[in-house]
C-alpha positions in Angstrom: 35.6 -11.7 -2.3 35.5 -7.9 -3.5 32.3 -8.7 -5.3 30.4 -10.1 -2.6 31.3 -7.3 -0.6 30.7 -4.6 -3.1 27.1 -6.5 -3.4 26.8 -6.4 0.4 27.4 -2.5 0.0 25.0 -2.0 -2.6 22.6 -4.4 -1.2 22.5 -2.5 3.0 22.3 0.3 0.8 19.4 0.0 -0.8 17.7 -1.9 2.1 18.4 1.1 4.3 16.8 3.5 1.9 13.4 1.6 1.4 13.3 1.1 5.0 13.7 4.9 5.5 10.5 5.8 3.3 7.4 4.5 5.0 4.4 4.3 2.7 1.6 7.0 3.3 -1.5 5.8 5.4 -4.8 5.0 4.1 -6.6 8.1 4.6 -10.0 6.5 4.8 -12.3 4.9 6.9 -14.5 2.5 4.3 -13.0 0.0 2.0 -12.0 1.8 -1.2 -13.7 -0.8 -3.9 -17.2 -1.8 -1.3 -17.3 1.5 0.8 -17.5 -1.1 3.6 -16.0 0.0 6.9 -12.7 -1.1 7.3 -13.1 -3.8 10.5 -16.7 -4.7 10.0 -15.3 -8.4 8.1 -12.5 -8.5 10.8 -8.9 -7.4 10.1 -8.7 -5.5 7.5 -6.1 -6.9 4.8 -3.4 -4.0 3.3 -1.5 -3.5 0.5 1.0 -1.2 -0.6 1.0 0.0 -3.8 3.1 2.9 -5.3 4.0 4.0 -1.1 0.5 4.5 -0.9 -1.0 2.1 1.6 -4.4 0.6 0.8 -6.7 -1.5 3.6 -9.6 -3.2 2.3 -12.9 -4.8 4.3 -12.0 -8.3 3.0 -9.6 -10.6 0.9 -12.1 -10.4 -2.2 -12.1 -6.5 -2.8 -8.2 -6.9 -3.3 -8.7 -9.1 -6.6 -11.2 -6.3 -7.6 -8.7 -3.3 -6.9 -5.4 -5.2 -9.1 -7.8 -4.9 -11.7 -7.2 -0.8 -12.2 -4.9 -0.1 -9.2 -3.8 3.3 -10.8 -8.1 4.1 -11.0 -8.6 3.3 -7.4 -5.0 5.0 -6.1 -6.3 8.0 -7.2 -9.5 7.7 -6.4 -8.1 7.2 -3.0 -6.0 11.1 -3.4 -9.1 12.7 -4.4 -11.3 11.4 -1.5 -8.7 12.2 0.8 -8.9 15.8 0.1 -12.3 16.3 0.0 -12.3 15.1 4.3 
């Protein structure tokens, strides 16, 4: 019984943390891998990846992206200043 509580503890803890530390918003307007705007292919899908959030003009430019996330994250920083 002292285990499950003590991994109920741990457990609310942790949960309570990530749900404190929302990822950072896409900074752009265009789809990171097409330069599309976001919304011209409907809803555009998200991501997050390393608290950075990511939207995309459609479902395909995801699979291109996972191919060098860390490339396109901080291609993503360095556009984002330049506004």
């Amino acid at each position: 019984m002292k285990t499950t509580l003590a991994f109920l503890a741990v457990f609310a803890t942790a949960f309570s943390f990530a749900a404190d530390s929302a990822p950072k918003p896409y900074p752009l307007k265009t789809c990171i891998i097409s330069g599309e705007k976001l919304g011209s292919m409907g809803a555009p899908p998200v991501l997050v990846v390393d608290g950075q959030e990511v939207k995309f003009c459609c479902k395909n430019c995801i699979k291109d992206f996972n191919k060098d996330p860390q490339k396109h994250l901080k291609e993503i920083a360095e556009k984002a200043k330049g506004k």
